[in-house]
VEXDREN-2710 file (C-alpha; in Angstrom, 1 decimal):
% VEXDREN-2710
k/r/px/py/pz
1/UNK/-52.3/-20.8/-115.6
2/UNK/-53.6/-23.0/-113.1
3/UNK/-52.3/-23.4/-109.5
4/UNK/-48.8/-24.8/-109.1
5/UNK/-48.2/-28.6/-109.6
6/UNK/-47.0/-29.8/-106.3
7/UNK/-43.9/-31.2/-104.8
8/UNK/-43.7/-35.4/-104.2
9/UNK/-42.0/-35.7/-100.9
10/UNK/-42.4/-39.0/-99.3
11/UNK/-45.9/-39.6/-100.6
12/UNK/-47.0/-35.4/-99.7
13/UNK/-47.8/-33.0/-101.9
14/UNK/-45.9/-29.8/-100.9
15/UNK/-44.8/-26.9/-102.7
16/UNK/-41.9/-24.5/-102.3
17/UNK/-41.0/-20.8/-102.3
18/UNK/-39.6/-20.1/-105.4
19/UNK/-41.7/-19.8/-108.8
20/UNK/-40.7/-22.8/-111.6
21/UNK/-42.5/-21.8/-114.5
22/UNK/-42.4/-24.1/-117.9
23/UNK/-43.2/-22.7/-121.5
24/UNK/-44.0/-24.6/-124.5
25/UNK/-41.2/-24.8/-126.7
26/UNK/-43.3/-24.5/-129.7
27/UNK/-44.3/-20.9/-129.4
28/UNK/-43.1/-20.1/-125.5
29/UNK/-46.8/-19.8/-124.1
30/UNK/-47.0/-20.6/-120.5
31/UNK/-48.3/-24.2/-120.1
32/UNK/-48.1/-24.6/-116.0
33/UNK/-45.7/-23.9/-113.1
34/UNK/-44.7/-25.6/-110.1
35/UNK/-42.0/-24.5/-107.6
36/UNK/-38.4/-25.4/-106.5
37/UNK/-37.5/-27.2/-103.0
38/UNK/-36.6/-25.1/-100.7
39/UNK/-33.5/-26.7/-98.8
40/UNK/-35.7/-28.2/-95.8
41/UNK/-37.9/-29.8/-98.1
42/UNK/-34.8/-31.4/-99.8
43/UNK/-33.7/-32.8/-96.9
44/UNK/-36.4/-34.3/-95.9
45/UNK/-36.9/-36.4/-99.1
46/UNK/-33.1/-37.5/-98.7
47/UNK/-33.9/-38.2/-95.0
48/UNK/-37.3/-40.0/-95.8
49/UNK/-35.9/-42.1/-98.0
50/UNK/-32.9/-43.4/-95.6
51/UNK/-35.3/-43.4/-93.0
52/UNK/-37.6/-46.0/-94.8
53/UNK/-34.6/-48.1/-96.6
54/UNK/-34.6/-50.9/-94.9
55/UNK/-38.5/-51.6/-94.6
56/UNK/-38.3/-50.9/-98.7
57/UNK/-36.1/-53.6/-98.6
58/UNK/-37.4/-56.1/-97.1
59/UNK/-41.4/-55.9/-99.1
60/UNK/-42.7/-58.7/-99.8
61/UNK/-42.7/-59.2/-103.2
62/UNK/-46.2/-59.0/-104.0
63/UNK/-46.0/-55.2/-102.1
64/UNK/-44.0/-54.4/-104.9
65/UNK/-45.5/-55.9/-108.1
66/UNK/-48.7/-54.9/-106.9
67/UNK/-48.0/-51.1/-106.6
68/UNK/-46.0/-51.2/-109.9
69/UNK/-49.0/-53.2/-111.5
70/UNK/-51.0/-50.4/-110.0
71/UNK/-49.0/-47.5/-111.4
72/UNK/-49.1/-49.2/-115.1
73/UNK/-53.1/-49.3/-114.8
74/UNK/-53.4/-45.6/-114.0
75/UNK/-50.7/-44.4/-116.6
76/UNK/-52.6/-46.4/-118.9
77/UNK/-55.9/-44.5/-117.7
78/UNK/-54.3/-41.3/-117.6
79/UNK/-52.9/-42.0/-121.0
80/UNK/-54.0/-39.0/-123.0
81/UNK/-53.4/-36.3/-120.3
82/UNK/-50.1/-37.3/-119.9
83/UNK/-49.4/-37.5/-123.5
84/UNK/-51.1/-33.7/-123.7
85/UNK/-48.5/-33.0/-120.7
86/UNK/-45.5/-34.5/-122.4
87/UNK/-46.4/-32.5/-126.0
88/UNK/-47.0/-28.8/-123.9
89/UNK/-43.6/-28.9/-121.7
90/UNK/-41.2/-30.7/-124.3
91/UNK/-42.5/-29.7/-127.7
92/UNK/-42.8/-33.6/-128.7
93/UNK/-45.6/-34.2/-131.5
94/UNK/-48.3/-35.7/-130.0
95/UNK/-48.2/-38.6/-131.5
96/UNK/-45.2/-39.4/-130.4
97/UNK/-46.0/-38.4/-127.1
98/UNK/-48.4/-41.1/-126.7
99/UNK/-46.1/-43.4/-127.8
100/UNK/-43.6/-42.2/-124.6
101/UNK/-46.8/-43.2/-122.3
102/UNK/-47.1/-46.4/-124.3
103/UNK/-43.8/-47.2/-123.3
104/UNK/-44.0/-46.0/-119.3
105/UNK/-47.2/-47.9/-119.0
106/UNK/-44.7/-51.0/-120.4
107/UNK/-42.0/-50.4/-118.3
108/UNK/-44.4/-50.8/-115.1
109/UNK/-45.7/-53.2/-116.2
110/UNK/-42.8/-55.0/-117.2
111/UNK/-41.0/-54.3/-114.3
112/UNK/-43.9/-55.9/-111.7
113/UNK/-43.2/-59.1/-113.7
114/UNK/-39.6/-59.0/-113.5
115/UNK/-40.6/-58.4/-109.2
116/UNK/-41.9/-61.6/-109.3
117/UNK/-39.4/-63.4/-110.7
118/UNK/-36.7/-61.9/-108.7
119/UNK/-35.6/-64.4/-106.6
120/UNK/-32.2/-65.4/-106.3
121/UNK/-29.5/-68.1/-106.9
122/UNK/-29.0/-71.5/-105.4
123/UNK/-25.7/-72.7/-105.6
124/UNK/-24.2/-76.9/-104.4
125/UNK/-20.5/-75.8/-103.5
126/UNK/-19.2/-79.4/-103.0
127/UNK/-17.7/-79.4/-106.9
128/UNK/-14.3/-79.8/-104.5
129/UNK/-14.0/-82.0/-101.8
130/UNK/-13.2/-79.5/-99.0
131/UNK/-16.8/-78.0/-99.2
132/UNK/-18.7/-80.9/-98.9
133/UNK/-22.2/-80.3/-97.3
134/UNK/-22.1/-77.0/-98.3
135/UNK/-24.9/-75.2/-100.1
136/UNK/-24.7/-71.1/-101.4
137/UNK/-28.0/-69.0/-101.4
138/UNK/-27.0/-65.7/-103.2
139/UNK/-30.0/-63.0/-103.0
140/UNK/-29.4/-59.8/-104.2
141/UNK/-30.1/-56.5/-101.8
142/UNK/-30.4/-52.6/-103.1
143/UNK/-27.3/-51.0/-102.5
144/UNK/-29.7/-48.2/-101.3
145/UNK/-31.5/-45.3/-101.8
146/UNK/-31.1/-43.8/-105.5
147/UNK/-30.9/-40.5/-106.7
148/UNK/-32.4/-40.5/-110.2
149/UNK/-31.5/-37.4/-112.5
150/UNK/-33.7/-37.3/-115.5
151/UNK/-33.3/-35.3/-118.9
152/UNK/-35.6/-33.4/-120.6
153/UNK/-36.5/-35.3/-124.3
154/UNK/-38.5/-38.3/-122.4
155/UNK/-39.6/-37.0/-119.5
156/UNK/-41.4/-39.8/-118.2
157/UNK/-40.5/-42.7/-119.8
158/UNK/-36.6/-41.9/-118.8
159/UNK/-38.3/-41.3/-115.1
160/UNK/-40.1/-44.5/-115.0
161/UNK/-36.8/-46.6/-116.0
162/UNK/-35.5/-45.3/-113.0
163/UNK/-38.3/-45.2/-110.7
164/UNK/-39.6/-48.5/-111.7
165/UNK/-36.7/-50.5/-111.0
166/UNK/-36.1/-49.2/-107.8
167/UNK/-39.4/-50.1/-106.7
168/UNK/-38.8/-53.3/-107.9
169/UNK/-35.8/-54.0/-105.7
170/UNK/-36.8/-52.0/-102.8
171/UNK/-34.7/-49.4/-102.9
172/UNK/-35.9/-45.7/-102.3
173/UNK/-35.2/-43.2/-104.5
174/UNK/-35.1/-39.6/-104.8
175/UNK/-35.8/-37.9/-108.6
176/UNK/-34.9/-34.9/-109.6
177/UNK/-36.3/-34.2/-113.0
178/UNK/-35.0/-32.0/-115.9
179/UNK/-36.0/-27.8/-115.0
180/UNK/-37.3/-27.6/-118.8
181/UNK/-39.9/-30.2/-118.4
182/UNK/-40.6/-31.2/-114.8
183/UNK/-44.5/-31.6/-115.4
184/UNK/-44.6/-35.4/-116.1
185/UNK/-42.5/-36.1/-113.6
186/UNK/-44.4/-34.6/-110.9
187/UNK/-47.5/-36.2/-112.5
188/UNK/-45.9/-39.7/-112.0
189/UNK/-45.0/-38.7/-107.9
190/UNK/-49.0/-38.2/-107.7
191/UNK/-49.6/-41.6/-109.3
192/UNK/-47.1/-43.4/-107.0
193/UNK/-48.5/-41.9/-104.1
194/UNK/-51.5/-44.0/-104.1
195/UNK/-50.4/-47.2/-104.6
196/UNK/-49.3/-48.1/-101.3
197/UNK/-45.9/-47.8/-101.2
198/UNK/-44.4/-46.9/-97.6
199/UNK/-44.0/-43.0/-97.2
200/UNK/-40.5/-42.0/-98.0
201/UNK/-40.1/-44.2/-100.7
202/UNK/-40.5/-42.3/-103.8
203/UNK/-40.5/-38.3/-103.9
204/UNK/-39.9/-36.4/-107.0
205/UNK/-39.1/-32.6/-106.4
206/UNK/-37.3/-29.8/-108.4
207/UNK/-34.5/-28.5/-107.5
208/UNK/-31.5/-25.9/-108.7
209/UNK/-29.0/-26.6/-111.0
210/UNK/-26.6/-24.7/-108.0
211/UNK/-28.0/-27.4/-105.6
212/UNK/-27.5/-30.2/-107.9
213/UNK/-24.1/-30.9/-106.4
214/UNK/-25.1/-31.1/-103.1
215/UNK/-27.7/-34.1/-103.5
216/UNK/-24.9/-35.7/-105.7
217/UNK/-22.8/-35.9/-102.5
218/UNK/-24.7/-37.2/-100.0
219/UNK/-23.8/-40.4/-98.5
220/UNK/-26.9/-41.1/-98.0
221/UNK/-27.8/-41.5/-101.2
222/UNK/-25.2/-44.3/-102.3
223/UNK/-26.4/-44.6/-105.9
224/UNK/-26.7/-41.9/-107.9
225/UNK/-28.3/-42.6/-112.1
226/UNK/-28.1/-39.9/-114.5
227/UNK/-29.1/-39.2/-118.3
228/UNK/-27.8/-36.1/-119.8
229/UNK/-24.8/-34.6/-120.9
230/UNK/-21.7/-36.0/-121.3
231/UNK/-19.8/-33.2/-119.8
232/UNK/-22.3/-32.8/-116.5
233/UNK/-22.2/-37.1/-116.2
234/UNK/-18.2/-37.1/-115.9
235/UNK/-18.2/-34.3/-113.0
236/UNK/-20.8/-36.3/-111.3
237/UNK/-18.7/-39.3/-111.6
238/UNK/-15.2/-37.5/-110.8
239/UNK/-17.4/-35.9/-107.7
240/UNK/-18.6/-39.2/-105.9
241/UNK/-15.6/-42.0/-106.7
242/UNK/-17.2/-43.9/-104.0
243/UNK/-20.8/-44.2/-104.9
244/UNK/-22.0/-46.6/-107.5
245/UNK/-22.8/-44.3/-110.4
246/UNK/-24.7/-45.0/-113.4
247/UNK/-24.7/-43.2/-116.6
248/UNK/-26.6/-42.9/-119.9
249/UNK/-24.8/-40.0/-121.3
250/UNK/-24.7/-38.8/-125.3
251/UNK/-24.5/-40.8/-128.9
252/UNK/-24.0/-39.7/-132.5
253/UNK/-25.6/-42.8/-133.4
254/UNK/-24.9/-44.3/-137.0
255/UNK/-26.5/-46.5/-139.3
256/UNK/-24.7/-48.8/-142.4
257/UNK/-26.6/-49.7/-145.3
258/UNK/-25.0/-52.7/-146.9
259/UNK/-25.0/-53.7/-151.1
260/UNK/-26.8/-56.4/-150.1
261/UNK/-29.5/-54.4/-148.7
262/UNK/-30.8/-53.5/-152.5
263/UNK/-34.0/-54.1/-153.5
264/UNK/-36.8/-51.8/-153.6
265/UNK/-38.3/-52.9/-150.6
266/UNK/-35.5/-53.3/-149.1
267/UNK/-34.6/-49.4/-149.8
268/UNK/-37.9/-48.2/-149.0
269/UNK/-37.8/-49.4/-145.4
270/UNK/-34.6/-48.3/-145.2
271/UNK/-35.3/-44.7/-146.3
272/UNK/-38.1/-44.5/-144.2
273/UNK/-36.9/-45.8/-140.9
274/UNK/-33.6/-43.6/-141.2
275/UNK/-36.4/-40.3/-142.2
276/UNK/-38.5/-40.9/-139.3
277/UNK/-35.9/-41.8/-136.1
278/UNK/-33.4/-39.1/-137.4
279/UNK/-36.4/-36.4/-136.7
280/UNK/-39.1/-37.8/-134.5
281/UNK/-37.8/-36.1/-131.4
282/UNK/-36.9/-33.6/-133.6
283/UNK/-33.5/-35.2/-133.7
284/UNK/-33.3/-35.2/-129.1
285/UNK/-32.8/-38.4/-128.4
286/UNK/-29.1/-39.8/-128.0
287/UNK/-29.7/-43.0/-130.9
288/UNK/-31.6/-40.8/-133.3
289/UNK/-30.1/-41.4/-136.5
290/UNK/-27.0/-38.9/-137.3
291/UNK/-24.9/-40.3/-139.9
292/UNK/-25.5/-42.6/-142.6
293/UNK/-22.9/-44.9/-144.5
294/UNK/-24.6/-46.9/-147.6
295/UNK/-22.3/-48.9/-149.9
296/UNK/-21.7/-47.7/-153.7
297/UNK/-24.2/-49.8/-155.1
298/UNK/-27.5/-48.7/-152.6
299/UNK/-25.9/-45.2/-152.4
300/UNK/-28.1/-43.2/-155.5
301/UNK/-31.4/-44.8/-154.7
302/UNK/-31.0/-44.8/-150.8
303/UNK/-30.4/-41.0/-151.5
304/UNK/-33.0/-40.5/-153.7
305/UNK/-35.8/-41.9/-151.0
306/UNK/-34.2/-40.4/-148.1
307/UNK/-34.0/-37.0/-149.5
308/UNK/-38.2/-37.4/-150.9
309/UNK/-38.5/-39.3/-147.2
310/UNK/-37.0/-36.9/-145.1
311/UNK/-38.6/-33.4/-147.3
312/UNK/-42.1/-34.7/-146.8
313/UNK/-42.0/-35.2/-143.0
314/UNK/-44.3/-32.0/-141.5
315/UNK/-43.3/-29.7/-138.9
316/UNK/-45.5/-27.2/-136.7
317/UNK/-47.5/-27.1/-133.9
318/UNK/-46.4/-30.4/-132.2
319/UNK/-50.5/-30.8/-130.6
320/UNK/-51.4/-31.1/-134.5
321/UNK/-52.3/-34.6/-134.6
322/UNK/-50.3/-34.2/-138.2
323/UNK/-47.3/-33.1/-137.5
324/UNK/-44.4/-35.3/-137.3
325/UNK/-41.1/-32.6/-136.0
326/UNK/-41.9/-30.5/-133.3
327/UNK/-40.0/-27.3/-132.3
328/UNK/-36.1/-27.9/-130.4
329/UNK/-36.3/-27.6/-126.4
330/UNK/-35.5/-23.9/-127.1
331/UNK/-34.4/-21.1/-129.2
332/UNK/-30.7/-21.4/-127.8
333/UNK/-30.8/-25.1/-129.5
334/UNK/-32.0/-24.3/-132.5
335/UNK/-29.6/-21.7/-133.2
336/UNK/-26.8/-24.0/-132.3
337/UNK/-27.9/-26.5/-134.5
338/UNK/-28.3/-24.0/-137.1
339/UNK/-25.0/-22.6/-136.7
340/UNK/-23.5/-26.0/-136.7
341/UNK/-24.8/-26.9/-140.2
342/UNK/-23.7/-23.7/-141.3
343/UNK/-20.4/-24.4/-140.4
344/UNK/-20.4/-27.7/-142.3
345/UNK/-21.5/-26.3/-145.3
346/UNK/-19.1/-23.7/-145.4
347/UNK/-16.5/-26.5/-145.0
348/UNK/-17.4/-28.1/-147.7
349/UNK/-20.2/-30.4/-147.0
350/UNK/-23.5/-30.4/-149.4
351/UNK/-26.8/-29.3/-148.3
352/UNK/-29.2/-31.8/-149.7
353/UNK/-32.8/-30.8/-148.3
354/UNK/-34.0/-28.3/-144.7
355/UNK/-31.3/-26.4/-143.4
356/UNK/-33.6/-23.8/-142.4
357/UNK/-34.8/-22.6/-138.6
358/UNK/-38.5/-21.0/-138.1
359/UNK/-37.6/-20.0/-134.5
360/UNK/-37.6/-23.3/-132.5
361/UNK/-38.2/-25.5/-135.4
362/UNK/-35.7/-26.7/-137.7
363/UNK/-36.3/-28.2/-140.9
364/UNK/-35.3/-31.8/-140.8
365/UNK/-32.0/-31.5/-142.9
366/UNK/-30.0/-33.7/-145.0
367/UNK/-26.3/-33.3/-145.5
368/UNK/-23.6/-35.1/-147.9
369/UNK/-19.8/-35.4/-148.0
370/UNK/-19.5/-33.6/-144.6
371/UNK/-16.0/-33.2/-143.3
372/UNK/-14.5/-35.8/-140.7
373/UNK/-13.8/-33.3/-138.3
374/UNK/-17.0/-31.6/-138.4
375/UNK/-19.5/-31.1/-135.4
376/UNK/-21.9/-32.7/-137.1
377/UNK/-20.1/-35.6/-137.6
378/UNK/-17.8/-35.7/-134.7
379/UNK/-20.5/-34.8/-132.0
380/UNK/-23.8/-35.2/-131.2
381/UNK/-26.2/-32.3/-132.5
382/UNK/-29.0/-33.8/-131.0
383/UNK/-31.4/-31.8/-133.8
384/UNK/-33.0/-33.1/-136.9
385/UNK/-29.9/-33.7/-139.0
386/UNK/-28.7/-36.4/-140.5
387/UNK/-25.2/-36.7/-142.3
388/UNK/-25.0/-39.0/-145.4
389/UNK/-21.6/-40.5/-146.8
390/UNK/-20.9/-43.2/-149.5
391/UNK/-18.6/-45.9/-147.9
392/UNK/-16.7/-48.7/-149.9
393/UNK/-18.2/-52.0/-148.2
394/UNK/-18.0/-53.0/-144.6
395/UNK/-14.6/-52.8/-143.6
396/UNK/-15.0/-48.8/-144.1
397/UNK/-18.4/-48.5/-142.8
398/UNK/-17.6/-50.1/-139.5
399/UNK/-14.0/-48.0/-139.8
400/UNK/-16.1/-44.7/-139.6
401/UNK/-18.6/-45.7/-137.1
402/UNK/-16.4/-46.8/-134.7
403/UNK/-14.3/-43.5/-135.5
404/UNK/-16.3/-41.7/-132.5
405/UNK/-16.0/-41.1/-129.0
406/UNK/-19.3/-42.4/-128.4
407/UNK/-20.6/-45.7/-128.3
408/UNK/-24.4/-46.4/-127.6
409/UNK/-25.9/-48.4/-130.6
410/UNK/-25.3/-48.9/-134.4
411/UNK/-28.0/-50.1/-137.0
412/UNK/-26.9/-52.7/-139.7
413/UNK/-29.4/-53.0/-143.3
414/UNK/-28.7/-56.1/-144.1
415/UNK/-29.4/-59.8/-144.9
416/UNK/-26.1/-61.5/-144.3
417/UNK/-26.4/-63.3/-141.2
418/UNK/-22.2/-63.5/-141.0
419/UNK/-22.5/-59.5/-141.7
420/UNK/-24.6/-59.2/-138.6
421/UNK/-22.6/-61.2/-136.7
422/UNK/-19.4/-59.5/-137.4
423/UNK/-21.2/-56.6/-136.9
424/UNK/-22.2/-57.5/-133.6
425/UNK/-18.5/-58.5/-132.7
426/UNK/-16.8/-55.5/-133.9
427/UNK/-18.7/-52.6/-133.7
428/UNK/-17.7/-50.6/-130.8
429/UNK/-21.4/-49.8/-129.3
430/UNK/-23.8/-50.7/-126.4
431/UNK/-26.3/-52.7/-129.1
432/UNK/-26.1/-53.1/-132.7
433/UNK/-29.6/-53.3/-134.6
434/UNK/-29.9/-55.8/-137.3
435/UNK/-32.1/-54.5/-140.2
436/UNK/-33.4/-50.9/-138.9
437/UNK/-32.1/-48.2/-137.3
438/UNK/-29.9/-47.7/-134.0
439/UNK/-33.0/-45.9/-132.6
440/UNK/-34.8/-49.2/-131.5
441/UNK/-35.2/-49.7/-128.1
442/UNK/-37.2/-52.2/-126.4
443/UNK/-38.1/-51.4/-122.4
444/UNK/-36.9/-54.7/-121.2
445/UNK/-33.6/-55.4/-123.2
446/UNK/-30.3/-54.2/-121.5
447/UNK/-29.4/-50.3/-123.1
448/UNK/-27.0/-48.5/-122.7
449/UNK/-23.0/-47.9/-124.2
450/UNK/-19.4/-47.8/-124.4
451/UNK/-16.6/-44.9/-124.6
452/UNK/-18.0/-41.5/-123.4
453/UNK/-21.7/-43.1/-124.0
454/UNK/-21.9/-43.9/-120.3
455/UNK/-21.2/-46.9/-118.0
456/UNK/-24.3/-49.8/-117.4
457/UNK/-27.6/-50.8/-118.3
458/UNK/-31.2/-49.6/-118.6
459/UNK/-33.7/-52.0/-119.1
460/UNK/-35.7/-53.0/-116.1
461/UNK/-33.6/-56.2/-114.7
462/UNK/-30.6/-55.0/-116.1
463/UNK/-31.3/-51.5/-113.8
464/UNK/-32.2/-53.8/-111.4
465/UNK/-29.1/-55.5/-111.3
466/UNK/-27.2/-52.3/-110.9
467/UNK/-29.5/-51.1/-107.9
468/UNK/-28.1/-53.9/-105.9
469/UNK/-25.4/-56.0/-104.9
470/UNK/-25.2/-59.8/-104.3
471/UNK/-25.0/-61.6/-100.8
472/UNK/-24.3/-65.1/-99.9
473/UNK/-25.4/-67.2/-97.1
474/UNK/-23.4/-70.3/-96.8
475/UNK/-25.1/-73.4/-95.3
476/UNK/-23.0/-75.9/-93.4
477/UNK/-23.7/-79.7/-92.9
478/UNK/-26.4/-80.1/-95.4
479/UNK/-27.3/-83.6/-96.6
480/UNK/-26.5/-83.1/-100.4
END
């Protein structure tokens, strides 16, 4: 291996005591190393970053846009390395992994133009007599620094929609990226470094899951945004009831294909879309597709395509520009996923294509007639599974997806416009997708969900909005 990837503390590379080595999932080869903070180091990012909040805040504009425009340019440059980054510490295909930079170099991007546009609310206040010649300016301020807590199926593009923001409002932030894949990450500190941004601003550094709690709980870090578990987001919540937590937590997403949704077209798309975002992340990501309701008259052809759809997609080596399902984070996953079909079979459900583990790869599986109660319909396996059940029209569809604790997004097949509205009303969910799969995600639209799903919004003005907090100036005697 090469020599350790440093440490980002307020714009300096440093690099700890302790020995953070990462191994591709795909066959456990060492890909790099990097270290852990020690505590000093810790506290000077969270000291850095209070230090410099209120000159963050008060950029000019332009400050900001510019050194996000600047950060989009140079992902976009640096494209293929971090893609080759992204494939040897998660296990993500490559091609997929380009398509995560795609979508960083986006949310940069996106985010300097939102910068610009960011300006605040004039308000006339004389609608009653009493507050005649009165005029409201409402601007919105970051509540401060943020402590950003990244997982480890996108890690950068989950980094960026956290780092990018921030910049964006002038808030600090502090991120803390998943152990398993801290590489990108730490790439993305480098980046930021040289774009002008005051010192203290952004630092990105590892530290121990025993240390975790003590970064949580610092007052000076009044925002705290996490993606992850649903167990670890509700201890972070019940830990700091007086910060301003946000959380993108876990989903057993589900998609509904309606009778209307029937021609061959129609079906094919519909096959294809549920094949590919049930398994491109090798089933990690939290809207991957996990069950599948389809009416009685779509249910025999749907099946038929999805079964040939999902049996043709090829796993291996995830730096084979072919392959399409890359190995699970680790072994430990695999074998729970394993075990968790398993278990559903033996209950009764049917095993219609995969069900099969090559040490950290697992076949991209197909099962019908599960169980209710079973894990793999009741939780998310976050693996390449999907669960396939015949559902009699839309009443029942939207009965069983709402049936679930979690709540991030749905995916509709259909042409009826009233269907997609009622869809839109009654689902239970963050964002319903009309005519694909729950896995779409654009960078700029508002994401995030209900129930145990987590509480507010991604997308870069909608992160933005939850960064910071409005504040009024009242002017008096003004000649309306």
């Amino acid at each position: 291996m090469t020599e350790p990837l440093p440490l980002w503390i307020a714009g300096t590379a440093v690099h700890g005591e302790t020995t953070l080595e990462v191994r591709h999932p795909y066959d456990g080869r060492p890909v790099a190393c990097t270290t852990y903070a020690t505590d000093a180091q810790t506290e000077r990012a969270v000291a850095a970053a209070d230090a410099v909040r209120r000159e963050a805040a008060t950029l000019p504009i332009h400050v900001r846009a510019e050194a996000l425009a600047a950060t989009s340019r140079v992902l976009a440059e640096r494209a293929e390395e971090l893609a080759r980054l992204i494939t040897a510490e998660s296990g993500k295909p490559v091609q997929w992994a380009r398509a995560e930079v795609g979508r960083a170099v986006s949310v940069f991007r996106v985010a300097a133009e939102s910068t610009r546009t960011w300006s605040g609310e004039v308000m006339r206040l004389d609608t009653d007599g009493s507050a005649e010649g009165r005029l409201a300016y409402v601007r919105r301020v970051p509540k401060g620094p943020v402590l950003a807590i990244t997982p480890f199926n996108f890690p950068l593009n989950l980094v960026a929609h956290k780092v990018a923001p921030a910049i964006a409002v002038g808030a600090p932030v502090v991120v803390k990226p998943a152990p398993k894949t801290p590489l990108s990450a730490l790439l993305l500190g480098e980046i930021i470094a040289a774009v002008g941004l005051p010192a203290g601003m952004v630092s990105v550094l590892n530290v121990p899951d025993d240390r975790v709690g003590t970064l949580v709980g610092d007052t000076r870090l009044p925002v705290v945004s996490f993606t992850g578990s649903g167990p670890v987001g509700a201890a972070i919540a019940a830990s700091v009831p007086h910060k301003h937590v946000v959380l993108e937590l876990g989903g057993n997403a589900a998609a509904y294909v309606s009778a209307d949704y029937g021609g061959d077209a129609d079906l094919d798309w519909a096959a294809r879309r549920i094949a590919t975002f049930a398994n491109y992340q090798a089933g990690q990501s939290c809207i991957g597709v996990q069950r599948v309701y389809a009416d009685a008259q779509v249910y025999e052809p749907l099946k038929e395509r999805l079964v040939a759809a999902v049996a043709a997609l090829r796993t291996g080596d995830p730096n084979d520009e072919q392959t399409q399902v890359g190995p699970l984070i680790n072994r430990e996953a695999a074998e729970r996923v394993e075990s968790w079909v398993a278990d559903a079979v033996t209950a009764g459900a049917r095993l219609l294509t995969g069900g099969s583990r090559t040490g950290t790869t697992y076949a991209p599986t197909i099962l019908e007639d599960d169980p209710a109660n079973a894990r793999v319909v009741r939780e998310e396996i976050f693996g390449p599974v999907l669960v396939l059940q015949l559902v009699d029209g839309a009443d029942d569809a939207f009965r069983r997806i709402n049936d679930s604790r979690f709540g991030l997004q749905a995916g509709v097949f259909t042409h009826d416009l009233q269907l997609a509205f009622r869809a839109h009303r009654d689902l239970e969910v963050g964002g319903v997708i009309i005519g694909d799969v729950p896995s779409f995600r654009a960078d700029q639209m508002p994401y995030g969900g209900v129930k145990e799903s987590g509480v507010g919004r991604e997308g870069v003005r909608y992160a933005m909005a939850d960064y910071t907090h409005e504040r009024v100036m009242v002017l008096t005697g003004i000649d309306l």
